[in-house]
C-alpha positions in Angstrom: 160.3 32.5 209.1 160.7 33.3 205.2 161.6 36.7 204.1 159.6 39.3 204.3 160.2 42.3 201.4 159.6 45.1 204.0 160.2 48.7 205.0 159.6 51.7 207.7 158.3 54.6 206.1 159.6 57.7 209.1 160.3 61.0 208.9 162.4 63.2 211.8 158.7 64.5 213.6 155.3 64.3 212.7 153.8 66.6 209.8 156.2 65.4 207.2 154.1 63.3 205.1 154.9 59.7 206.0 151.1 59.1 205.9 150.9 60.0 202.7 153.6 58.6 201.5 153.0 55.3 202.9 149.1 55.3 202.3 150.6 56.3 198.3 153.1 53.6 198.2 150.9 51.1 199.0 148.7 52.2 196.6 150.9 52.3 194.2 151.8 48.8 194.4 148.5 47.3 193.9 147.9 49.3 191.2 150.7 47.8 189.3 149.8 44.5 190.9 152.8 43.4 193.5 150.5 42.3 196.7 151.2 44.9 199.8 150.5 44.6 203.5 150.3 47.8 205.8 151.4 48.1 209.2 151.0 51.1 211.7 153.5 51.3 214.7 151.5 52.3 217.8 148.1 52.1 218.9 146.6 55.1 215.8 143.5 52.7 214.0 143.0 55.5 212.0 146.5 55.4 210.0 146.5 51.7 210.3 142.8 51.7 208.4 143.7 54.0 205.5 147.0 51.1 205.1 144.7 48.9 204.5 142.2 50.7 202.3 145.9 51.3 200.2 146.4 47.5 200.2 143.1 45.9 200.2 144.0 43.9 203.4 143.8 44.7 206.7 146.0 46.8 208.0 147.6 46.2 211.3 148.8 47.6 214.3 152.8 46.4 216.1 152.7 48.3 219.1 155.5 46.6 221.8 153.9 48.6 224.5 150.2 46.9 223.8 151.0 43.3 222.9 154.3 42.8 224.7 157.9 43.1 222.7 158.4 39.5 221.9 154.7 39.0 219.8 155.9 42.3 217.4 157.9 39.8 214.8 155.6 37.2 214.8 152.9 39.1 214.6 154.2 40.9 211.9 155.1 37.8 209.9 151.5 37.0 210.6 149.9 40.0 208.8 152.2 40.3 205.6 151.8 36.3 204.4 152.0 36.7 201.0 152.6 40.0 200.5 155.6 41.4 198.3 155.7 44.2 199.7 155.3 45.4 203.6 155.4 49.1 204.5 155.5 50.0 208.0 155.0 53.5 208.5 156.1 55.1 211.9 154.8 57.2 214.5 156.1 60.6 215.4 159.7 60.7 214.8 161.9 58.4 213.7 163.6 58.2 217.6 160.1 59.7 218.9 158.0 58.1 221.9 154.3 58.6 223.5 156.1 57.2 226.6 159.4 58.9 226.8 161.0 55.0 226.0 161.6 54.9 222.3 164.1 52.1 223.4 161.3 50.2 224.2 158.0 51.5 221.5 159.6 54.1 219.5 159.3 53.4 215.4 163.2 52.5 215.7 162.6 50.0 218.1 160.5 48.2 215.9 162.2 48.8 212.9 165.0 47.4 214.7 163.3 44.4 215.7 162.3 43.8 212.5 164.9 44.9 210.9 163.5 46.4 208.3 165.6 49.7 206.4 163.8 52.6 207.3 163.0 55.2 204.4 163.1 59.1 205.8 160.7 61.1 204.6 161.7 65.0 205.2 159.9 67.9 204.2 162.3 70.1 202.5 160.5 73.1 201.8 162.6 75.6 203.9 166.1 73.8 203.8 168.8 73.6 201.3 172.5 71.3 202.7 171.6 71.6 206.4 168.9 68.5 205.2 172.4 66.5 205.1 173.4 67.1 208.7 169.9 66.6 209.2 169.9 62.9 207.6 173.2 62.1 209.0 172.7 62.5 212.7 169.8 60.2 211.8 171.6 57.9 210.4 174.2 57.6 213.2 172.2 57.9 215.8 171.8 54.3 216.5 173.6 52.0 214.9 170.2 49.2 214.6 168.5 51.3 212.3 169.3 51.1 209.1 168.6 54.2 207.2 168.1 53.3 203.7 167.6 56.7 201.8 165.8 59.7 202.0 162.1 60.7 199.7 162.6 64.9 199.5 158.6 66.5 200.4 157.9 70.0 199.1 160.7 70.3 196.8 160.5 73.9 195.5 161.9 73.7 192.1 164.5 71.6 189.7 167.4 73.9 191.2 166.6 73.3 194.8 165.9 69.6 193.9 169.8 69.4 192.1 170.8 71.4 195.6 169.3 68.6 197.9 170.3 65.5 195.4 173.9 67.2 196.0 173.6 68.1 199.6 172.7 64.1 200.2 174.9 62.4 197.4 178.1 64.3 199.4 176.8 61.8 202.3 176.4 59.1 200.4 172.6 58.9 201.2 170.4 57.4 198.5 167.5 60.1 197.3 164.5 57.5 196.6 162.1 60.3 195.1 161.2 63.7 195.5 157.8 65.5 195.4 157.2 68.9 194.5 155.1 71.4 196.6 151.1 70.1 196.1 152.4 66.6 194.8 150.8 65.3 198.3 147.5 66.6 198.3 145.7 67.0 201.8 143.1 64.6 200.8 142.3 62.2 203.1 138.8 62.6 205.7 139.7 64.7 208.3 141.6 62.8 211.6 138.2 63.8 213.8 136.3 60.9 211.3 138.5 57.9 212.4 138.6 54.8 210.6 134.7 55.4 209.7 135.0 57.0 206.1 137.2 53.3 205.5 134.5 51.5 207.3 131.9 52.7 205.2 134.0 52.6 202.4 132.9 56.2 201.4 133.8 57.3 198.2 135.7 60.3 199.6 138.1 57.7 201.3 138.1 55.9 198.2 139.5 58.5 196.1 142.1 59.9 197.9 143.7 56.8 198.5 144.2 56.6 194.5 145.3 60.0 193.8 147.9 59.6 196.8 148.9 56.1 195.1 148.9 58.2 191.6 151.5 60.8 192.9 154.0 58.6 194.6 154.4 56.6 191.6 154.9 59.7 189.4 157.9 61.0 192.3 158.9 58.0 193.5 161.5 55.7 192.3 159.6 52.6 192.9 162.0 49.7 192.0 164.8 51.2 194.2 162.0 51.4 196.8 161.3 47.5 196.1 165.0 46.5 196.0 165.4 48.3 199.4 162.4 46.1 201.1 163.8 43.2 199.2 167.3 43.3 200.8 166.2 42.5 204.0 167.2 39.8 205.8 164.9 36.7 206.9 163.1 37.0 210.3 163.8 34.1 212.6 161.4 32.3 214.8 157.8 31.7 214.9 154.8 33.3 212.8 151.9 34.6 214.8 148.7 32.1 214.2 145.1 33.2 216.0 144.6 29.2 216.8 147.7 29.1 218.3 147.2 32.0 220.7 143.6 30.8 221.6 144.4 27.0 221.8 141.7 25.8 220.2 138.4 25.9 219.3 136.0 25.7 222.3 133.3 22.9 222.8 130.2 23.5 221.9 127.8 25.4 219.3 129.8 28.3 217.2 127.8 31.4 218.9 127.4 34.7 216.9 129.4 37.6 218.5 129.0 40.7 216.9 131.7 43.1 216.4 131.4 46.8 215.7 132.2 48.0 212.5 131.7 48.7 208.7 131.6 47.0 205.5 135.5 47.8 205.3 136.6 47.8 208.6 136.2 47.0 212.3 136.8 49.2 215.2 138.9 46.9 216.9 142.3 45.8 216.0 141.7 43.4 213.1 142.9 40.5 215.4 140.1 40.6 217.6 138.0 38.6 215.3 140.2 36.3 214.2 141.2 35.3 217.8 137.3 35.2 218.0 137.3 32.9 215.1 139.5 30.5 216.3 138.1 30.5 219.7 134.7 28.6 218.2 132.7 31.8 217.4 131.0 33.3 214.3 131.6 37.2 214.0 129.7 39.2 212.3 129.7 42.8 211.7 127.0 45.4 213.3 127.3 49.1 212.3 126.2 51.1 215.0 125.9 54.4 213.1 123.4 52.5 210.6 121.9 49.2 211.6 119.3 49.3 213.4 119.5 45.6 215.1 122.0 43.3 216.1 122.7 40.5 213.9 120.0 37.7 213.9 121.4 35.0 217.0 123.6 37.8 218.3 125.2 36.2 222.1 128.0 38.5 222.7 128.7 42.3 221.7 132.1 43.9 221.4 132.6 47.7 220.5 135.7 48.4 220.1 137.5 51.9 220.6 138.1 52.7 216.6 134.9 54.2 216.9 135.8 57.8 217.2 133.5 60.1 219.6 132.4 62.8 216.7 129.5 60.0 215.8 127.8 60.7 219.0 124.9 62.6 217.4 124.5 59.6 215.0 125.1 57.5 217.4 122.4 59.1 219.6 119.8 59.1 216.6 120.1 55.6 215.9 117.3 54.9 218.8 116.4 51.4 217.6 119.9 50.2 217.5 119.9 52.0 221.2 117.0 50.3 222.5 118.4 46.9 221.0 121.9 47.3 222.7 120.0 48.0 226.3 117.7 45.3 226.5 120.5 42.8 225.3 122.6 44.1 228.4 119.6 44.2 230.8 119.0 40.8 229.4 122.4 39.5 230.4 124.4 38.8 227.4 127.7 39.5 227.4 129.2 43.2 226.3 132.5 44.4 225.7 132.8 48.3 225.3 135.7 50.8 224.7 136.3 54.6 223.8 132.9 55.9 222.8 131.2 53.0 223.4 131.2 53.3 227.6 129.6 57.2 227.2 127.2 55.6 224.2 126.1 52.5 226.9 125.4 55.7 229.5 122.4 57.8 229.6 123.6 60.6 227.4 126.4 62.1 225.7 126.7 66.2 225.4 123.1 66.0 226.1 122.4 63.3 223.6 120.3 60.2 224.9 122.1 57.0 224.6 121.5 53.2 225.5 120.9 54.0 229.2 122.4 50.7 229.7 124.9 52.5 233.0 123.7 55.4 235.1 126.4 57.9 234.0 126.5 60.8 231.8 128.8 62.3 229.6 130.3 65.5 228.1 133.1 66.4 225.7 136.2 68.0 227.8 138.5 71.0 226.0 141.4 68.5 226.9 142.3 65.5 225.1 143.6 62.5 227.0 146.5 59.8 225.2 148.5 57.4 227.2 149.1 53.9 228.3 147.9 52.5 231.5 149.4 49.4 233.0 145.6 48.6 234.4 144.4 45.8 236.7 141.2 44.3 237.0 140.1 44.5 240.6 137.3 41.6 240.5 136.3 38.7 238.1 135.0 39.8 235.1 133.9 38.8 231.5 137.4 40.0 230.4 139.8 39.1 233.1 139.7 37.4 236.9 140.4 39.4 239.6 144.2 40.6 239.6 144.9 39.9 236.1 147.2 42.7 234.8 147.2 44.6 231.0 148.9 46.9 228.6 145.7 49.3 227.3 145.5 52.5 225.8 143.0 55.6 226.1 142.3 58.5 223.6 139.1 60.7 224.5 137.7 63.6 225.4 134.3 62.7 226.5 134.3 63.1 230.4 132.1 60.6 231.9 130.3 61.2 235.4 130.4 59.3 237.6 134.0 57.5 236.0 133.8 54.3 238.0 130.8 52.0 238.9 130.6 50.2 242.2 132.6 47.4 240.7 135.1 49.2 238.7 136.3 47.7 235.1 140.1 48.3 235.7 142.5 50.1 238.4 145.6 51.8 237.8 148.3 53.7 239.9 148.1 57.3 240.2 144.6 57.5 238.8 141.1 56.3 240.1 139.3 53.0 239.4 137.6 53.7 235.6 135.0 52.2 234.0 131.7 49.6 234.7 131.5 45.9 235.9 127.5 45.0 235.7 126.3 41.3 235.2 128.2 40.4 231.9 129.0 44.1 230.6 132.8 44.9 230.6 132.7 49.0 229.7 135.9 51.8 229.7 137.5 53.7 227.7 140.7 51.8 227.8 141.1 50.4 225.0 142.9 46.1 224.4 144.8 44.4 221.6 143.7 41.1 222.5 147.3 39.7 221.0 148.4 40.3 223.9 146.1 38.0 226.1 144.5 35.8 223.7 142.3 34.2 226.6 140.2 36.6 226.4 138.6 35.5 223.4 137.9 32.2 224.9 136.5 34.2 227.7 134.2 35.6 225.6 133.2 32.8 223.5 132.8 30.3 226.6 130.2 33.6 227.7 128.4 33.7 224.9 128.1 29.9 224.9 126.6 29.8 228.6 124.1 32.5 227.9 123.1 35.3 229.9 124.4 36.0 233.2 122.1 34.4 236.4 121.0 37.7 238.3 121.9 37.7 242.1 118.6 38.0 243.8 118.1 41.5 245.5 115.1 42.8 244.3 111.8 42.1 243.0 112.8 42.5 239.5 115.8 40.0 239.7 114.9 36.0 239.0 117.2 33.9 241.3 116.2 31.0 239.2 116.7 32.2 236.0 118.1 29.6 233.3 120.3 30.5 230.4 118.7 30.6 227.3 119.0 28.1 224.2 121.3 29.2 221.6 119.0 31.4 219.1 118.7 29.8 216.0 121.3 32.0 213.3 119.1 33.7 210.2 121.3 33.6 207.0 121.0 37.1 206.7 123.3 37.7 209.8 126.3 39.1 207.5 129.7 37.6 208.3 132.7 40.0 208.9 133.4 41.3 205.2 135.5 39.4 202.6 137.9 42.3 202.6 139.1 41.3 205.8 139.5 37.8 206.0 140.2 35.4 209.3 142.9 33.3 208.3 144.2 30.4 210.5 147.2 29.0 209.3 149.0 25.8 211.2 152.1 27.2 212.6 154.4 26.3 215.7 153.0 27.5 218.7 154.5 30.9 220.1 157.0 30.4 222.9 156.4 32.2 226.2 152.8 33.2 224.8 151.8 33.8 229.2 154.5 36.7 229.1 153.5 40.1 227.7 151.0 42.9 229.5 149.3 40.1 231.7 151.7 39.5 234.3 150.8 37.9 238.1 153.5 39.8 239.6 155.0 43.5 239.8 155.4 45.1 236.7 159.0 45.5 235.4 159.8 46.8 232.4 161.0 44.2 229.5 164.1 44.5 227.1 162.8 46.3 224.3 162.8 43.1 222.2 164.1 40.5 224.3 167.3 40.7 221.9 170.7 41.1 224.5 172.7 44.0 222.6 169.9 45.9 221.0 169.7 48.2 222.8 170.7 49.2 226.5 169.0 48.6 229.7 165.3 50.4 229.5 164.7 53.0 231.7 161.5 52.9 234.3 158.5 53.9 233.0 157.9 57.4 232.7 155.1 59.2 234.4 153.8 62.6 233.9 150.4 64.1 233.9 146.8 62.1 234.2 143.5 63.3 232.9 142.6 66.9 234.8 139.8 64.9 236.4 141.9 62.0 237.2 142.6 62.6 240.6 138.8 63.7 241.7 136.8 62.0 244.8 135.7 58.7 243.1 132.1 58.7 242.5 130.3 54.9 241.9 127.6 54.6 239.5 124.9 51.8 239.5 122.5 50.3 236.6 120.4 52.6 234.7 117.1 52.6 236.4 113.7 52.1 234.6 114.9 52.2 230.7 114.4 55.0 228.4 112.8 53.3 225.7 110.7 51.7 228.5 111.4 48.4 227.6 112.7 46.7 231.5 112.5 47.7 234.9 115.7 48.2 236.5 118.0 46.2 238.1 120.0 46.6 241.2 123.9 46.1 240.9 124.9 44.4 244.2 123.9 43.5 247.3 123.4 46.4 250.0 126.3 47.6 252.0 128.4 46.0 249.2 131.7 47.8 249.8 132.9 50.7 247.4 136.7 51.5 248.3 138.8 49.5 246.7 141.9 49.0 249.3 145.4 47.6 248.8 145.8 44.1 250.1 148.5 43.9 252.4 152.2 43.2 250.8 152.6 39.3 252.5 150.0 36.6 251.0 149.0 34.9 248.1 150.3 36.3 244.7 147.2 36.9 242.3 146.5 34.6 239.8 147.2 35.7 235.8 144.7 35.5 233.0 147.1 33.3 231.3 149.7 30.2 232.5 152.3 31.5 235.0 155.4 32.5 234.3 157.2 31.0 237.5 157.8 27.7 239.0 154.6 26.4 240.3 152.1 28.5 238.4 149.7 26.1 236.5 147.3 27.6 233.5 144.4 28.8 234.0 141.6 26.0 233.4 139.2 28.4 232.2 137.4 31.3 233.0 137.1 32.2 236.6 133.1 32.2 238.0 131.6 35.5 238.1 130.9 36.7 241.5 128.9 38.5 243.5 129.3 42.9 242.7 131.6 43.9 245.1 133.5 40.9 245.9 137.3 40.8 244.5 140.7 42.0 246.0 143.1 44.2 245.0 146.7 44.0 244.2 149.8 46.3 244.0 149.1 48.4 241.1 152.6 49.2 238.5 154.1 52.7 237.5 152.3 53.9 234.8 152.7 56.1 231.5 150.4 58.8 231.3 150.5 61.3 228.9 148.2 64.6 228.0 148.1 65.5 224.7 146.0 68.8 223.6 
C-alpha cells in the first residue's frame, strides 16, 4: 500500500470544533488545489457528508465496530486514492467511546491503526497553562497515538495567545494555528437536517463550507499541517476494491436499483453503490423528498438511514412518490429500508399518511435512541439467510407500533425482535455498512434480476402462478448516481479473511481491536447498558397493510394461518447456522448464493451475542 498524506483531526470531548476545523481544512485544500479526501470515524453520515462537500469527493465512514477491525485500513486506502491530503476527523474525544471500548472503536483506535498523527483541537477560551497538563496527559496516554500538535479554538486575545504558545512550547508541543473567538462561525445547517442540505446541494451548505475553508487558512499554519500528514509512514497490506468484496459481476442483464438520495449525496454509506456496481447493477439516484417516481426500469429500492426523520412532513406530502413506493412493494420487488424509511413504508408518521406499504404506525418519542446491536436475522431474507449475524447501528426517535412484524427483520439479545420481513421488503431502523458483508449486494442484485417475489397462495388476492416479470426496458432519462460521487473499481489483490467481520456463524466474541498483537491489550466484553424505554414491551406482530391508501391493490395476506409468532431459542446441541459469507472454520464451504425465500414464519433461531446499547438524550 503507498503512502497516504493523512491525519486525525480530535479534540479532548465533543464541542471543541473538530468539525469545523476539519470541514475548513479540507476546504482549504482544494481551494489552493492539493486533492483531499474526508473520513468520519463512526457511524455520524451527517459529519462524513459535509467532508465531502469540503473535498468534492465522497466522504467516508471507518467505523471498526460496523465493518469489522481488519477492513478499517484497507478501506481507508480505498477512499483516499489520489488524494494529497486525508483528514480523519474523530468522534467524541480523542480516547472517547459510544460503546465504552475505545480500545476497540474509539478515534484512537483508528488513528492507531492507521497510524496517522492526530491533531488536538482544544477550545481555549477559559484556560491559560493548565491547557499544557491538559495536552500532555493526552499525549501520554497511550503510547500508539501520536499526538502531533495542538490548533488553540477561541483564543481571546494576542496576550492570552503568547500565554498558550508558552504554556505548550515548555512541553514541547507544536501549536499548528490558533483561532480567535468568532473565527469558527456556527454556520453549518442545523444537525436535525442530516446530510439533506449536502444532498440537495443547497446553497446554505454551500457557503458555509467556504467561509469555514476561508478561516482555517487565515489561522492555520497549513504547510506544517501538510508536513505533519506527510510524515506518515506507508500502510501495509491490501487496498479495499468493491469487485473484490462482491466477487464479481453477476450473470445476467445490469438491473436498475435505485438508491435514496440527492444530487450530492446518498443516504447510505457511499459504498453501498459501488458494491452495487460491481455486483452487475445500475444505480441510480431517487430523491424521495422531491421525485415523484422511481427511476424509469426501477427493480430494486434501497433507502438508506441518512435520511434523517425531520423530513417526515415532506416526506408525507410527496403522495405520488408514496403511492409509487407501495405498489412497487405490493408488486413484489425487492426493498431495502432503514431509519426513517421503515415509519415512512407504515401507515403514518406523527399523524402523517405514508406509503402504507406495513400495517404500523409511528410517532416521535421525547427520547433519542443510539447504539450498536450485534443483530441476527431469524429467517431467510432479501438481506441475509436465516442465522446470519451483523454489526448495525440505530439513531431515532420515531417509535413504531407494532415494532416487529410476524416475521421479524432482525433479533437481538436483551431487546425484542424489530422490524418487517414481507415478500421481498427488508424494513428496520437498524441501519448496515454493507463493507462489512459484501454479499449482500449480490443478494440484492440476483433479486432484482429474478423479479418480483412468487406470492404463497392464501387468499383470493394472491396468484400461485404468478411469473416474474421481464426486465423493464431502462428510459435514458433514469439519472445515474451523480458524477460527484463516482464508483470506481480498481484491480487490487483480493482482501484476506474478507468472511470474518460482523457476519459470523458462531458466538460472538469480541476481536482485537485491529488484529495487530501489541496494540493494545486484551478488549474487554462488550458493554451493555440501557435499551430503548419501549424495548422491553410485550412484542406486538404486524401484518401487510390492508386495502391501500391510494387505492391502488387489494391487500395481501403475510403467511399462512396459525403461522407461528414467538420466536424461541433453538436448543444449545445441533447444527451450527450457516453465515452469509464463507466460513471461517474447517469444513465451512461458501455460500453458493442466496438462500430461497421461504414461507412467512418458517426459520430458526440461534443464540443471540451481548450487545451494546446505549441511550443518548
Amino acid at each position: 500500500m503507498s503512502a497516504q498524506p493523512r491525519l486525525v483531526v480530535s479534540a479532548p470531548s465533543s464541542g471543541h470544533g473538530k468539525t469545523a476545523v476539519a470541514v475548513g481544512l479540507l476546504a482549504a485544500c482544494v481551494a489552493r488545489g492539493i486533492p483531499a479526501a474526508g473520513f468520519k470515524v463512526g457511524p455520524d453520515h451527517t459529519d462524513a457528508a459535509y467532508l465531502g462537500l469540503a473535498a468534492g469527493r465522497p466522504g467516508r465512514n471507518l467505523d471498526p465496530r460496523l465493518v469489522g477491525a481488519q477492513r478499517i485500513a484497507p478501506l481507508f486506502a480505498h477512499g483516499a486514492s489520489g488524494a494529497q491530503l486525508s483528514v480523519i476527523e474523530g468522534a467524541m474525544g480523542l480516547f472517547d467511546s459510544l460503546t465504552g471500548q475505545p480500545e476497540v472503536d474509539g478515534t484512537a483506535a483508528v488513528a492507531a491503526a492507521l497510524r496517522a498523527p492526530v491533531v488536538l483541537v482544544v477550545d481555549v477560551a477559559a484556560m491559560g497553562h493548565s491547557l499544557a497538563a491538559l495536552v500532555h496527559g493526552f499525549r501520554m496516554f497511550d503510547e500508539m497515538v501520536h499526538l502531533g500538535g495542538v490548533i488553540l479554538n477561541r483564543v481571546a486575545s494576542p496576550r492570552h495567545e503568547e500565554m498558550l504558545r508558552t504554556a505548550l512550547d515548555d512541553i514541547g508541543m507544536p501549536v499548528l494555528g490558533a483561532l480567535r473567538r468568532g473565527d469558527l462561525p456556527n454556520v453549518l445547517p442545523a444537525r436535525a437536517h442530516g446530510p439533506v442540505p449536502v444532498a440537495h446541494r443547497t446553497v446554505e451548505a454551500i457557503r458555509a463550507v467556504r467561509r469555514l475553508g476561508e478561516s482555517i487558512a487565515a489561522g492555520l499554519d497549513l504547510e506544517r499541517l501538510m508536513a505533519l500528514a506527510a510524515g506518515a509512514p506507508a500502510l501495509p497490506g491490501p487496498i479495499w476494491t468493491p469487485g473484490d468484496a462482491v466477487g464479481g459481476e453477476v450473470a445476467g442483464p445490469r438491473p436498475i436499483v435505485a438508491l435514496a438520495g440527492g444530487p450530492g449525496a446518498p443516504y447510505t454509506y457511499v459504498e453501498t453503490a459501488e458494491l452495487l456496481t460491481a455486483a452487475g447493477a445500475d444505480v441510480a439516484v431517487v430523491d424521495p423528498l422531491r421525485d415523484e417516481a422511481l427511476p424509469a426500469g426501477t427493480r430494486a429500492l434501497i433507502i438508506g438511514a441518512g435520511l434523517p426523520e425531520g423530513y417526515a412532513e415532506e416526506l408525507s406530502a410527496n403522495r405520488r412518490l408514496c403511492n409509487a413506493v407501495a405498489k412497487f412493494a405490493h408488486d413484489g420487488w425487492p426493498v431495502v429500508a432503514e431509519g426513517v424509511a421503515l415509519p415512512w413504508l407504515g401507515r403514518d408518521f406523527d399523524g402523517r399518511p405514508m406509503c402504507a406499504v406495513l400495517d404500523t404506525s409511528a410517532v416521535t418519542g421525547e427520547q433519542t435512541v443510539a447504539g450498536y446491536r450485534e443483530a441476527t436475522a431469524p429467517t431467510n431474507s432479501l438481506l441475509a439467510p436465516a442465522g446470519a449475524r451483523i454489526t448495525g447501528y440505530k439513531q431515532h426517535r420515531a417509535i413504531v407500533t407494532p415494532r416487529a412484524g410476524s416475521v421479524p427483520a432482525w433479533t437481538w439479545s436483551g431487546g425484542n425482535p424489530e422490524g418487517f420481513v414481507w415478500r421481498q421488503v427488508h424494513a428496520s431502523q437498524l441501519g448496515l455498512h454493507w463493507a462489512a458483508a459484501p454479499e449482500i449486494a449480490k443478494r440484492v442484485v440476483l433479486a432484482a434480476i429474478a423479479g418480483p417475489a412468487v406470492p404463497v397462495s392464501h387468499g383470493p388476492h394472491q396468484h400461485p402462478h404468478a411469473q416474474p416479470a421481464p426486465m423493464p426496458h431502462p428510459i435514458p432519462h433514469a439519472h445515474p448516481l451523480p458524477h460527484a460521487y463516482p464508483v470506481p473499481v480498481a484491480a487490487s489483490s483480493a482482501m484476506p479473511n474478507e468472511a470474518q467481520g460482523p457476519f459470523d456463524d458462531g458466538p460472538f466474541e469480541p476481536r482485537s481491536p485491529f488484529e495487530q498483537p501489541g496494540t493494545y491489550g486484551q478488549p474487554a466484553s462488550p458493554a451493555v447498558a440501557g435499551d430503548e424505554s419501549y424495548e422491553h414491551q410485550p412484542v406486538a406482530y404486524a401484518q401487510p397493510a390492508s386495502p391501500m391508501a391510494h387505492g391502488q391493490r387489494p391487500p395481501f395476506p403475510p403467511g399462512p394461518p396459525g403461522a407461528p409468532h414467538g420466536h424461541p431459542r433453538p436448543p444449545a446441541s445441533g447444527p451450527r447456522p450457516p453465515a452469509i459469507g464463507p466460513g471461517h472454520g474447517p469444513g465451512q464451504a461458501p455460500e453458493s448464493g442466496p438462500a430461497p425465500m421461504p414461507a412467512p414464519g418458517q426459520g430458526s433461531v440461534p443464540d443471540l451475542s451481548d450487545t451494546a446499547n446505549i441511550i443518548a438524550s
